[in-house]
DRENDO-1510 file (C-alpha; in Angstrom, 1 decimal, always signed):
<recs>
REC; n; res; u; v; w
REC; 1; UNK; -37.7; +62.8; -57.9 .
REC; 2; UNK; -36.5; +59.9; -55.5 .
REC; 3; UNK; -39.0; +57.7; -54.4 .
REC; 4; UNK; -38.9; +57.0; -50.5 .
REC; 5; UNK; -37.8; +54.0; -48.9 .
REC; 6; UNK; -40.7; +52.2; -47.3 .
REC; 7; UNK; -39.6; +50.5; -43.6 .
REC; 8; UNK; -41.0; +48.4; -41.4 .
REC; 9; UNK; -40.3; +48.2; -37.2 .
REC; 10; UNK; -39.0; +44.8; -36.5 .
REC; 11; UNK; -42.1; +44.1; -34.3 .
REC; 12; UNK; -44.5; +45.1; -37.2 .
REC; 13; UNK; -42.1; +43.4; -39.8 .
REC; 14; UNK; -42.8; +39.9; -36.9 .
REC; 15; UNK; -46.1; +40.8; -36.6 .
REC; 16; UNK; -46.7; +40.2; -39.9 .
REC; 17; UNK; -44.9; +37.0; -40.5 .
REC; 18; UNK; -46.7; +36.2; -37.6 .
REC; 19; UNK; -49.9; +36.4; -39.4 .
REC; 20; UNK; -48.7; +34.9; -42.8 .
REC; 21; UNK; -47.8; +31.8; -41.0 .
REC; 22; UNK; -51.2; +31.7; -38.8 .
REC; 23; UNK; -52.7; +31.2; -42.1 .
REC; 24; UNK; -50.7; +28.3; -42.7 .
REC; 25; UNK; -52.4; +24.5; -41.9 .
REC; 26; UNK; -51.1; +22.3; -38.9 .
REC; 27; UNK; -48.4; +19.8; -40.2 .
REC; 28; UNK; -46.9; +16.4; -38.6 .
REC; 29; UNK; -43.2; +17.3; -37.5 .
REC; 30; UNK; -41.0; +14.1; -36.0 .
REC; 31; UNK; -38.4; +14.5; -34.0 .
REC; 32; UNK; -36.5; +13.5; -30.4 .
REC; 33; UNK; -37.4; +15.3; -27.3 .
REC; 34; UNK; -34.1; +17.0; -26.4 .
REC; 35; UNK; -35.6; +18.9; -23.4 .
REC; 36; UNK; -39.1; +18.6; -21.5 .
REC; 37; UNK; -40.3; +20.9; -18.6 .
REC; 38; UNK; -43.3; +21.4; -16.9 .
REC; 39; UNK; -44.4; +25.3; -15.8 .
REC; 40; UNK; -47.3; +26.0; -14.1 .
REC; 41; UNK; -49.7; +25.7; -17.2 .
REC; 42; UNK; -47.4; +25.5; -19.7 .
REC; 43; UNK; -45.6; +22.6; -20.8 .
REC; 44; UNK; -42.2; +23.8; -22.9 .
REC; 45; UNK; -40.0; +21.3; -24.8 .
REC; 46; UNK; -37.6; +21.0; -28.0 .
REC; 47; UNK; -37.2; +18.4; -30.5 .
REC; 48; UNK; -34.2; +17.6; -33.1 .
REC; 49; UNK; -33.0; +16.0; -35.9 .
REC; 50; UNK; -30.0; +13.6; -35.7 .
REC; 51; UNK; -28.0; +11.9; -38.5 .
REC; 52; UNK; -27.7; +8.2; -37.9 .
REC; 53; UNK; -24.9; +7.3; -35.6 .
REC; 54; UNK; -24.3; +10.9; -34.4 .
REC; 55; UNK; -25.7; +12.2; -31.2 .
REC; 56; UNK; -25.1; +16.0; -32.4 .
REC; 57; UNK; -28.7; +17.8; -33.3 .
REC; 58; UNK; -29.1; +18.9; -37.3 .
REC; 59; UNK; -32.0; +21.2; -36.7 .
REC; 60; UNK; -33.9; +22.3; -33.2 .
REC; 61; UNK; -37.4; +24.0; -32.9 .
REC; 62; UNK; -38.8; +24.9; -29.7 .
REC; 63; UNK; -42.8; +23.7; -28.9 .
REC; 64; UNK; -45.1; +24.6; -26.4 .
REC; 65; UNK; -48.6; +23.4; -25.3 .
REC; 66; UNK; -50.9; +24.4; -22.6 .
REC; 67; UNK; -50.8; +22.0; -19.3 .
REC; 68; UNK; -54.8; +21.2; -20.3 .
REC; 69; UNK; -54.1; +20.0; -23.8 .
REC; 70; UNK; -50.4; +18.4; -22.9 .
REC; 71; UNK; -52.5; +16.5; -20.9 .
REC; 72; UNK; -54.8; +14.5; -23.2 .
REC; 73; UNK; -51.7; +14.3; -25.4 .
REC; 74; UNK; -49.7; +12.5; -22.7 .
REC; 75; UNK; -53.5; +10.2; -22.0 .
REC; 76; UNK; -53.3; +9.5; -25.6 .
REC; 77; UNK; -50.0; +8.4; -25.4 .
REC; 78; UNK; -50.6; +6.2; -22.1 .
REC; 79; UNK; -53.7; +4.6; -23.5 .
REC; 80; UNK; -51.9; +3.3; -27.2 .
REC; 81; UNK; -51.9; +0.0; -28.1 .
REC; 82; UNK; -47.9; +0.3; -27.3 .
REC; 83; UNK; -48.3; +2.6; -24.1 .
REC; 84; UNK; -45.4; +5.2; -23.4 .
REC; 85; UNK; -44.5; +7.9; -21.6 .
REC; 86; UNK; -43.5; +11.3; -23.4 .
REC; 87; UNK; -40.1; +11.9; -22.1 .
REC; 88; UNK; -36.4; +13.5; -23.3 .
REC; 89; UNK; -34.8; +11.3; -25.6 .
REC; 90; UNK; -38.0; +10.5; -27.1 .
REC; 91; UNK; -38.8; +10.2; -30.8 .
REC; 92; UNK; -41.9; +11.4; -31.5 .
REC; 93; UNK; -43.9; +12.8; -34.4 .
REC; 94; UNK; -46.5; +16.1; -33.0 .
REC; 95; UNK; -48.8; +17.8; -34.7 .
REC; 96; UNK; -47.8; +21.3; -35.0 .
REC; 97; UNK; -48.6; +25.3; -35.6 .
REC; 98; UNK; -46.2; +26.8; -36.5 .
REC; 99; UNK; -45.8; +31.2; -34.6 .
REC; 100; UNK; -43.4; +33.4; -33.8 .
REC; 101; UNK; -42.7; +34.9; -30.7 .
REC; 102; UNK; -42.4; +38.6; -31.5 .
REC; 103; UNK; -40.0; +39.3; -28.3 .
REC; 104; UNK; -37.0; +37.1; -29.3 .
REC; 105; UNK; -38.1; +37.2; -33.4 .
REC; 106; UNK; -37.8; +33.3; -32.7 .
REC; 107; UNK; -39.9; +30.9; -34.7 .
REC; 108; UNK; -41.3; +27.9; -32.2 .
REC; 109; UNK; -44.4; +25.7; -32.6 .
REC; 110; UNK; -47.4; +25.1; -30.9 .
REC; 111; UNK; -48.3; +21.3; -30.1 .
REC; 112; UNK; -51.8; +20.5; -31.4 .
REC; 113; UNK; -52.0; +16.5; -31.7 .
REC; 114; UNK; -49.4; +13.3; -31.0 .
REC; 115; UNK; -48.8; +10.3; -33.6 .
REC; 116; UNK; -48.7; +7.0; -30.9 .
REC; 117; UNK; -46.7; +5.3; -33.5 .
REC; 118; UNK; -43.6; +7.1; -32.7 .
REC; 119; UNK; -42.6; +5.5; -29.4 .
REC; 120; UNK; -38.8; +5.0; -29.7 .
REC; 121; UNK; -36.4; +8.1; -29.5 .
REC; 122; UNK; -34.0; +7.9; -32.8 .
REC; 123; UNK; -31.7; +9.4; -30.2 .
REC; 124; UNK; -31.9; +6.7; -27.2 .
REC; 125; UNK; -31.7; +3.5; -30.1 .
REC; 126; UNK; -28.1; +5.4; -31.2 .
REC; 127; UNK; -26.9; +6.0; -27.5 .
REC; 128; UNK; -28.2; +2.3; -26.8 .
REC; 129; UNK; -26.1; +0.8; -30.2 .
REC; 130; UNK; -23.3; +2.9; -28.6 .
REC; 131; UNK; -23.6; +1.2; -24.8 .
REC; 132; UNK; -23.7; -2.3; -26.5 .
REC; 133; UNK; -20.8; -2.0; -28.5 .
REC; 134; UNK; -18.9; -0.1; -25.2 .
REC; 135; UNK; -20.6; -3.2; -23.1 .
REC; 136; UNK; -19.7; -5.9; -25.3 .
REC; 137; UNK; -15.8; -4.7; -25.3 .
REC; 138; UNK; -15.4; -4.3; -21.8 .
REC; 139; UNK; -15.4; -0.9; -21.7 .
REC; 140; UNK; -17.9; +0.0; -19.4 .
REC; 141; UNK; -16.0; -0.8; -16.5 .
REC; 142; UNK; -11.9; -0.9; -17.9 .
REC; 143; UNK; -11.7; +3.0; -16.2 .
REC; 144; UNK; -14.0; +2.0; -12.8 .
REC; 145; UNK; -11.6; -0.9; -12.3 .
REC; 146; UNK; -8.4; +1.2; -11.8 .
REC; 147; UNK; -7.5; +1.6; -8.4 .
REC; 148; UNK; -7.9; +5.3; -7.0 .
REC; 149; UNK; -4.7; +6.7; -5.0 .
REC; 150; UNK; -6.2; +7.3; -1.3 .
REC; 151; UNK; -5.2; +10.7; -1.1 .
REC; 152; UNK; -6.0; +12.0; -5.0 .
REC; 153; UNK; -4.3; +16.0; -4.3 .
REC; 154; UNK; -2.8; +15.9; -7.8 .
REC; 155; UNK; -6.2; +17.2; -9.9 .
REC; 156; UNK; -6.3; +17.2; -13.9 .
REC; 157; UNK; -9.1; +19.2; -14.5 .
REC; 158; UNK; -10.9; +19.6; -17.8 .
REC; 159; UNK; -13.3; +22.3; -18.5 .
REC; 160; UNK; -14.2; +25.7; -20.3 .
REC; 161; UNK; -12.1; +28.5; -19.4 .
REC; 162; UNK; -13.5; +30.7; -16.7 .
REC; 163; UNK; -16.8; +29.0; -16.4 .
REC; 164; UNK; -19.2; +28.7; -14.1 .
REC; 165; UNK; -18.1; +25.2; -13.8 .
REC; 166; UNK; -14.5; +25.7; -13.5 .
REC; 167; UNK; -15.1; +28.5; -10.8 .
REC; 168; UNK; -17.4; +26.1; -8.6 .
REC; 169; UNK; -15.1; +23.1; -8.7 .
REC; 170; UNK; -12.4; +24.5; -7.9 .
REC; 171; UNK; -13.5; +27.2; -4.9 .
REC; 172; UNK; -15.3; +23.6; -3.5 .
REC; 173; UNK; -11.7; +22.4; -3.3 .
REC; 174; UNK; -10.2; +25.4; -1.7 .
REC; 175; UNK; -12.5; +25.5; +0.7 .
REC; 176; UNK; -11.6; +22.1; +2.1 .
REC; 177; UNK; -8.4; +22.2; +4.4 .
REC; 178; UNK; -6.1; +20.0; +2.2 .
REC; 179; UNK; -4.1; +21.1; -0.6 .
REC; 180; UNK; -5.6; +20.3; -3.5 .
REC; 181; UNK; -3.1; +20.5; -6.9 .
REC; 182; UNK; -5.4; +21.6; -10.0 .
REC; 183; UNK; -4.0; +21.5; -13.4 .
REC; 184; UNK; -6.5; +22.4; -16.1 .
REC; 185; UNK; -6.8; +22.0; -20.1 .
REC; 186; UNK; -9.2; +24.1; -21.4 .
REC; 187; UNK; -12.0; +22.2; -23.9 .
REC; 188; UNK; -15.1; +23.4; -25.8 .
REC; 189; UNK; -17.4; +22.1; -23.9 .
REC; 190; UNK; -20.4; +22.1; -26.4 .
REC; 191; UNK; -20.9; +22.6; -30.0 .
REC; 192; UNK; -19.2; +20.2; -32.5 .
REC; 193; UNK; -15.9; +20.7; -31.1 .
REC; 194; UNK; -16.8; +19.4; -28.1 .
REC; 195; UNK; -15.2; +15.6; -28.9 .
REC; 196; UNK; -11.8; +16.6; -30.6 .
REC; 197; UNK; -11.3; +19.5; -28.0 .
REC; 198; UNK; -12.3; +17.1; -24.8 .
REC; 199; UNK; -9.8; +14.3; -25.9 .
REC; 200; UNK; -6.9; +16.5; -26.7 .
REC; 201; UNK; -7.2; +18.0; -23.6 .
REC; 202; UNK; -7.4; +14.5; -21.8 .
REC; 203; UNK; -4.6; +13.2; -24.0 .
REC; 204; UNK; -2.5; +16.5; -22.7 .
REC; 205; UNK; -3.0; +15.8; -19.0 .
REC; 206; UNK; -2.3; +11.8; -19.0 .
REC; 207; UNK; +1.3; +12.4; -21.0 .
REC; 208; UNK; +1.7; +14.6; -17.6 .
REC; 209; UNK; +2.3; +11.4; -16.2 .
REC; 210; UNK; +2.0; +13.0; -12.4 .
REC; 211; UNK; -2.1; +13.0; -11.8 .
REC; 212; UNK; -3.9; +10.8; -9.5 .
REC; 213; UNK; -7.0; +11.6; -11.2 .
REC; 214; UNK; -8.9; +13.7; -13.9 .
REC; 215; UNK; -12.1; +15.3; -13.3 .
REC; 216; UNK; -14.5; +16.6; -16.8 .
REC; 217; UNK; -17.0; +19.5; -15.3 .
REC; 218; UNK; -19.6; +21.2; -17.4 .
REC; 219; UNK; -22.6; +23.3; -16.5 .
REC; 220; UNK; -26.4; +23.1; -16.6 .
REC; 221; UNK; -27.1; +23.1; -20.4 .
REC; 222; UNK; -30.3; +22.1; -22.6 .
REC; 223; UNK; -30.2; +18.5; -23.9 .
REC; 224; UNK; -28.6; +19.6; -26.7 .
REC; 225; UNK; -25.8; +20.8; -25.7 .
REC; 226; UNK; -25.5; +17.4; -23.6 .
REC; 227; UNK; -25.7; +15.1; -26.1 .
REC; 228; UNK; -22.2; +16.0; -27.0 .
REC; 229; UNK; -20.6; +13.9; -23.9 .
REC; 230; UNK; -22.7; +11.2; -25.7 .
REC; 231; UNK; -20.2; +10.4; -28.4 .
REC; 232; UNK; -18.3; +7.1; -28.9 .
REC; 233; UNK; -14.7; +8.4; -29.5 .
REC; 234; UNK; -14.9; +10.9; -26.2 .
REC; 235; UNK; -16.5; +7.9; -24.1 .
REC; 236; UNK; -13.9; +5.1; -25.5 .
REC; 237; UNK; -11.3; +7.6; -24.7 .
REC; 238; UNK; -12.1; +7.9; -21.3 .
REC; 239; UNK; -12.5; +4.2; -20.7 .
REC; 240; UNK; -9.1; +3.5; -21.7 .
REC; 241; UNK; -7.3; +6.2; -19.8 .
REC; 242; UNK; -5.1; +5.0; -17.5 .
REC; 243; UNK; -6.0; +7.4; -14.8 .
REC; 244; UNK; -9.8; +7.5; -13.0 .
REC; 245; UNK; -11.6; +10.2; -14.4 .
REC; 246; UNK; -14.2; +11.6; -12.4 .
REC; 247; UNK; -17.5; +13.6; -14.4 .
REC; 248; UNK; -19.1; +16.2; -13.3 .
REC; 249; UNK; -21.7; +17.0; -16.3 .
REC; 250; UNK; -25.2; +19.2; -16.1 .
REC; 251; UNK; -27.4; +19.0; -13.1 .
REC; 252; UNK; -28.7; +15.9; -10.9 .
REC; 253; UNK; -31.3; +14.8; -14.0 .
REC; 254; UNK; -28.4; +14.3; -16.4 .
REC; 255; UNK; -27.3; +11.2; -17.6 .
REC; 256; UNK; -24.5; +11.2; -20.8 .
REC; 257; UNK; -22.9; +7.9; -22.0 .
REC; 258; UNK; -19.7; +9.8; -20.4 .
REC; 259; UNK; -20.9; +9.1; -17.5 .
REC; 260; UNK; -21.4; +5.2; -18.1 .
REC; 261; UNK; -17.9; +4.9; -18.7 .
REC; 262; UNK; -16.1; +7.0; -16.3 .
REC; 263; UNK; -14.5; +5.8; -12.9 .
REC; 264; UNK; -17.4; +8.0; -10.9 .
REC; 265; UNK; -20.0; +10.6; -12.3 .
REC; 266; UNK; -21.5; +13.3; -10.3 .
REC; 267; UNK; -24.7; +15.1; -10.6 .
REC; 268; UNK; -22.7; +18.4; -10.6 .
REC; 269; UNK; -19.2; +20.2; -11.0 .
REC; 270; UNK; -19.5; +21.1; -7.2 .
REC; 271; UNK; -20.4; +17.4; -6.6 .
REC; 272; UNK; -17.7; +16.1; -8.2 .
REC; 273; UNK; -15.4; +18.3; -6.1 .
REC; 274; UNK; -17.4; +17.5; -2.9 .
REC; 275; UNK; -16.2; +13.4; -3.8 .
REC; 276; UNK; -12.7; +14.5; -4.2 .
REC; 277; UNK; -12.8; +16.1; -0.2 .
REC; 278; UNK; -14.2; +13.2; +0.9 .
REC; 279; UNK; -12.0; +10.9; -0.5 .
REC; 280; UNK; -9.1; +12.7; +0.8 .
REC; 281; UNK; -10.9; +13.3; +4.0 .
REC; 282; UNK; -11.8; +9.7; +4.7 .
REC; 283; UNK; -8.4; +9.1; +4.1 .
REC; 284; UNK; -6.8; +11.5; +6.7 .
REC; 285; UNK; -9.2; +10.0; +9.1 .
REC; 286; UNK; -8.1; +7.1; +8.7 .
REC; 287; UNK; -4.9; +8.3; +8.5 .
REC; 288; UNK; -5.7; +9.9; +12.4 .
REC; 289; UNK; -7.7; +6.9; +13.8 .
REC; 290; UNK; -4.8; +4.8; +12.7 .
REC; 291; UNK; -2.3; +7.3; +14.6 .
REC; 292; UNK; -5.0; +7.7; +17.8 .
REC; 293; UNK; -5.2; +3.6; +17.6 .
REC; 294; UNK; -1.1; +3.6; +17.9 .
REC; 295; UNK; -1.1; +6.5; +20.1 .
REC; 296; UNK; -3.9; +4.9; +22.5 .
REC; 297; UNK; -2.4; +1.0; +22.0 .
REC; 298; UNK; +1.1; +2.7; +23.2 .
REC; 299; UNK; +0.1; +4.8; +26.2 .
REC; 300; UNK; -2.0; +1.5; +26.9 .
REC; 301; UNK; +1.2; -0.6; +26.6 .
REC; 302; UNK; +3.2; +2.1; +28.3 .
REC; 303; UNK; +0.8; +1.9; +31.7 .
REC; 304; UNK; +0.7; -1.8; +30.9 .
REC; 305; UNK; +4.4; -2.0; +31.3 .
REC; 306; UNK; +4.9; +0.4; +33.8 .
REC; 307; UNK; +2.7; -1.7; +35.8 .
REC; 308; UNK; +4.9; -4.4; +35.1 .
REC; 309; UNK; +7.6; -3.0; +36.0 .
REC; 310; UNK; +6.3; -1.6; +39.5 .
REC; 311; UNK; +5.4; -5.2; +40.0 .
REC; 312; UNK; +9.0; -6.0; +39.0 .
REC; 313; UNK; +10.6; -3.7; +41.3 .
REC; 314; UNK; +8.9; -4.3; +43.9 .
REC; 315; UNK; +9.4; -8.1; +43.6 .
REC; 316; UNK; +13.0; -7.4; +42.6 .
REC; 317; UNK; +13.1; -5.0; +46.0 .
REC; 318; UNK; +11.6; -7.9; +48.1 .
REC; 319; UNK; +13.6; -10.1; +46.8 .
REC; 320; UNK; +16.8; -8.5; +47.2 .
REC; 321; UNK; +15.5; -7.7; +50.9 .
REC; 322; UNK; +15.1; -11.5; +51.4 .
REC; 323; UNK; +18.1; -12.3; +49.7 .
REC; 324; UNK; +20.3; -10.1; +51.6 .
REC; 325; UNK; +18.7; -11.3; +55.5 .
REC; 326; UNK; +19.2; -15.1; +54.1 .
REC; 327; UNK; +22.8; -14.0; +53.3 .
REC; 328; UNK; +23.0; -12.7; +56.8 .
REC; 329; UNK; +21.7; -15.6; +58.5 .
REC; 330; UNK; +24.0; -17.7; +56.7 .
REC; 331; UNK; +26.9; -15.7; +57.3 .
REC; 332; UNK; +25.9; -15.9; +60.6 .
REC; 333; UNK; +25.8; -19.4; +60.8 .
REC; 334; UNK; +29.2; -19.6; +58.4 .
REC; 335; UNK; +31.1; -17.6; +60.7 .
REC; 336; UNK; +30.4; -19.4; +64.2 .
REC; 337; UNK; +30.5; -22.8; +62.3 .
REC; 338; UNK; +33.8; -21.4; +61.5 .
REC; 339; UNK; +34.9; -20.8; +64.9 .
REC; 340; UNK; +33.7; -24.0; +65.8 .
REC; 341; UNK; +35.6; -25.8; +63.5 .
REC; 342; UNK; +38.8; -22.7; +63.9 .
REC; 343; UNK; +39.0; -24.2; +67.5 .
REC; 344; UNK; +38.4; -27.5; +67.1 .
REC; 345; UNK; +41.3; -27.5; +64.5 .
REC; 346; UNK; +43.2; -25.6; +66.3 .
REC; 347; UNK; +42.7; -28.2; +69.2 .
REC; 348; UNK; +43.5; -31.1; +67.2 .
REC; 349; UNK; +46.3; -29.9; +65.0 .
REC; 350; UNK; +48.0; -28.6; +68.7 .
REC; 351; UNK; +47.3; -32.4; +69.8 .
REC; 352; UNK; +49.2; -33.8; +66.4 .
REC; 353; UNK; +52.2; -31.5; +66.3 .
REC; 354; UNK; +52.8; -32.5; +69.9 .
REC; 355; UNK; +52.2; -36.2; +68.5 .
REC; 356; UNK; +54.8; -35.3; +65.9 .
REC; 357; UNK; +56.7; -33.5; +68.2 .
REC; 358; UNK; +57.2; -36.6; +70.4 .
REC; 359; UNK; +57.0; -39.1; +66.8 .
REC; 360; UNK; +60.4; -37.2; +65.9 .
REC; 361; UNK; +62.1; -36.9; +69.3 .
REC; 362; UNK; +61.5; -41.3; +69.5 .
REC; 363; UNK; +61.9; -41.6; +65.7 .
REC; 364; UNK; +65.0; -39.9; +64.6 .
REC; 365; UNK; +67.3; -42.1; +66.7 .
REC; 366; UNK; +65.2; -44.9; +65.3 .
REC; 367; UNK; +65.7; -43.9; +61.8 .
REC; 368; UNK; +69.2; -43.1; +62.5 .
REC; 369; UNK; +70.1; -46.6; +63.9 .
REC; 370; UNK; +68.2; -48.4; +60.8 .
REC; 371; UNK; +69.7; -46.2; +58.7 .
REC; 372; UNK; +73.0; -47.3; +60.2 .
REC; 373; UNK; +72.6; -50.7; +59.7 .
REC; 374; UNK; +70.9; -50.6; +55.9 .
REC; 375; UNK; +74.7; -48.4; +55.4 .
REC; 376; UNK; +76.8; -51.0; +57.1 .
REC; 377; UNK; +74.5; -53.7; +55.2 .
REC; 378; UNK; +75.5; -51.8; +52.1 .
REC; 379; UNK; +79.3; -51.4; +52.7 .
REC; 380; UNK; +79.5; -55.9; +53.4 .
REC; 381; UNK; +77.9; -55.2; +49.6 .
REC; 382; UNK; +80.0; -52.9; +48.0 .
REC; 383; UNK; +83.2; -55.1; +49.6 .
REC; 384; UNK; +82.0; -58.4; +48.6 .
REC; 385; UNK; +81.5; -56.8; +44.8 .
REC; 386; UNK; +84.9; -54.8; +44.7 .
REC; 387; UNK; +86.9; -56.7; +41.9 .
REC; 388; UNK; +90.2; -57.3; +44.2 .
REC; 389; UNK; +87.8; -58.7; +46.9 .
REC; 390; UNK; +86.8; -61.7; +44.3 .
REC; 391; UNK; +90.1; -61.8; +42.9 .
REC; 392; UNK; +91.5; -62.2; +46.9 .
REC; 393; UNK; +89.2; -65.4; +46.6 .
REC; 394; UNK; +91.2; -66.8; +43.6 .
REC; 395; UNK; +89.2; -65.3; +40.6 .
REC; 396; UNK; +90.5; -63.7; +37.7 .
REC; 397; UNK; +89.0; -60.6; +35.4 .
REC; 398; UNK; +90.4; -60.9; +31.8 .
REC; 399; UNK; +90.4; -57.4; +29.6 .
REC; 400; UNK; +90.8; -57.0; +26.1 .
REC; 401; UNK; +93.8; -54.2; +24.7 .
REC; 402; UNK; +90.6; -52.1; +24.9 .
REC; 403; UNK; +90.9; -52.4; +28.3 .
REC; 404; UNK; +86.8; -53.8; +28.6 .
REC; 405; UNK; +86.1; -56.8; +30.6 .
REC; 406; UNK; +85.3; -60.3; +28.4 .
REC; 407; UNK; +82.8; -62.1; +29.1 .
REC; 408; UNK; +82.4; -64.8; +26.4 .
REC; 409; UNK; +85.1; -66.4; +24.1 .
REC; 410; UNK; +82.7; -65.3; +20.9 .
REC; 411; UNK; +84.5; -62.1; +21.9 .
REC; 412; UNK; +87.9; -62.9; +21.0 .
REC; 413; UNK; +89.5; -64.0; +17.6 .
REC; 414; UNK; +93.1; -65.2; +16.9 .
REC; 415; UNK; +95.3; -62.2; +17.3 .
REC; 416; UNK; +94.0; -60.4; +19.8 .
REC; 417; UNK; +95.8; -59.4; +23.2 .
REC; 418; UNK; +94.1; -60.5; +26.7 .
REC; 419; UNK; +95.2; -59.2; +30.0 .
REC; 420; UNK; +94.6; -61.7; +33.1 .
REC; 421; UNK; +94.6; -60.0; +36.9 .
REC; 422; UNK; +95.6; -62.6; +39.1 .
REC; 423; UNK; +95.7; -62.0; +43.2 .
REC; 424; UNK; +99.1; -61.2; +42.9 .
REC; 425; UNK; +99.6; -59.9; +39.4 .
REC; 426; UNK; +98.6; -59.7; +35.6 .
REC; 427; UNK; +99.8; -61.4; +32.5 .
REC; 428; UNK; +99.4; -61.2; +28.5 .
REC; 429; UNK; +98.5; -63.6; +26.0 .
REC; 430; UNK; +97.6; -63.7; +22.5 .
REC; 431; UNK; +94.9; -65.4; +21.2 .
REC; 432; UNK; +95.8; -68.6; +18.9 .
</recs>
């Protein structure tokens, strides 16, 4: 005969690990503070382990203490030789009970006692070793000192796909009245593939090469999940981008290393949006005080000149006015001048061609007779030079065969023929 199966309902099989481990003593459990809040008279926080130089939890247990005894934890803490406050990212080492809550079958602690001597948080000495190295390479600011195009439209967004995140950032931007162009890559945006999936995605969206900036959004989260935007390869990757890169990580409280490093964090997704609009939005009015300022310096030049130009034209009409009487007047006084002068010149030139008149009636028998005698004059002339007039007085004109007059003896050589004109005849000789 089979033996039945004995079973247990999961609330009696957690109610009795429940008891089992209220038998068991308080121990000392160290850890860092990954989340801390405050409710009513509750306090509620977490604490992790970390490996040395990674900011990504090994282990997580959640604690809880009631607000009375929280407080003369926290009075212990303030009143140590080394005073602190208890805070996230603290280390600390708690005294601890260890319970189950039956609900959620999930093991947590209750908080019991502090150890002072823990006062640094494992997890804030790696993030500081982190910021030093980032600081000391110039890497803190490499991405802040790009310069941001004025009117950043062309959005590489990286986020998880259809997250709260991704749906708050980008309904901010369609609200606004300019037209936003979002480009996503998908990323895990917690767990261990948070780094390699965040810097493909970013490496993706620079080789673009058309973005004028790149925003990283995540959700509200627990500490936890936060630390993951702490890590040194995601933050050196973002420092030496070549494009701003905007974060929008957790809520107004959280603060990554990401954050350190990028051109501009935001508290929120939404915030980082809400930047974006009013950098475009500062830039179109700008953009429309610029074109008012022309529009208004224009129509103000405009009246300015049209003033002018009244002024112009009426000075132009004046003058012309002025101009046009002074012409007048002088044409005026040009045309009886001229008939002034008309008859006096008609007077005087009538007075001088009867002068003439009477000059040529008088002179032409005077110019004839002088004339007269300067011809006879000339003809006594003409006779005393005619050749048979001097050879009538008993000279002689001697000519060569050529038939030319000689006039010196150099002339002549022996040989040559002369012809002598006497007053009553010529004769020939030859030259010997």
């Amino acid at each position: 005969m089979e033996t039945a199966i004995r079973s247990y309902s999961v609330k009696s099989f957690l109610t009795s690990v429940k008891n089992k481990l209220s038998e068991a003593p308080p121990v000392w459990v160290h850890g860092v503070i990954t989340q801390f809040t405050e409710k009513g008279n509750m306090v509620y926080m977490s604490i992790a382990d970390f490996r040395e130089g990674d900011v990504k939890p090994e282990a997580t247990i959640a604690l809880s203490c009631y607000a009375g005894r929280f407080a003369e934890i926290r009075a212990k803490a303030e009143l140590s030789p080394t005073p602190f406050t208890i805070k996230e990212q603290l280390k600390v080492c708690f005294q601890i009970k260890a319970d189950v809550y039956i609900p959620f079958g999930k093991l947590q602690g209750t908080i019991l006692d502090i150890d002072p001597v823990y006062t640094m948080g494992e997890l804030a000495l790696t993030k500081a070793a982190i910021l030093k190295r980032l600081a000391l390479e110039g890497l803190l600011d490499k991405n802040k000192n790009l310069e941001l195009a004025e009117v950043p439209l062309r959005v590489g967004l990286i986020t998880g796909e259809k997250t709260a995140a991704y749906k708050d950032f980008t309904t901010r931007l369609a609200a606004s009245p300019f037209n936003f162009t979002v480009t996503a890559a998908y990323a895990r945006m917690q767990g261990n593939e948070t780094e390699s999936s965040v810097i493909a995605a970013l490496e993706s969206l620079v080789a673009r090469g058309d973005l004028d900036v790149i925003c990283i959004v995540r959700g509200g989260g627990s500490k936890t999940d936060l630390n993951y935007f702490d890590s040194e390869a995601l933050c050196r990757a973002v420092a030496n981008c070549g494009i701003p890169v905007f974060t929008g990580i957790g809520h107004e409280i959280d603060k990554s290393l990401l954050d350190e490093v990028a051109y501009l964090s935001c508290i929120t997704p939404t915030d980082c949006a809400k930047r974006l609009v009013e950098r475009v939005t500062n830039s179109w009015n700008r953009l429309v005080q610029t074109m008012q300022g022309i529009a208004d310096g224009a129509r103000a030049l405009l009246d300015e000149e049209g003033h002018t130009l009244t002024l112009c034209g009426s000075r132009l009409q004046q003058g012309v006015l002025s101009r046009i009487y002074s012409e007048k007047e002088r044409h005026t006084r040009i045309r009886t001048s001229l008939q002034k002068d008309l008859a006096h010149l008609v007077k005087n030139e009538s007075i001088r061609l009867d002068r003439n008149e009477e000059g040529l009636r008088q002179g032409s028998r005077k110019i004839l007779d002088l004339e007269k005698s300067r011809f006879e004059l000339m003809e006594v002339r003409v006779k005393g030079a005619d050749p048979q007039t001097i050879i009538a007085r008993g000279y002689t004109l001697t000519t060569g065969s050529d038939g030319k007059f000689i006039h010196s003896a150099s002339e002549l050589k022996s040989g040559d023929v002369m012809r002598t004109r006497f007053r009553d005849g010529s004769v020939e000789s030859v030259v010997r």
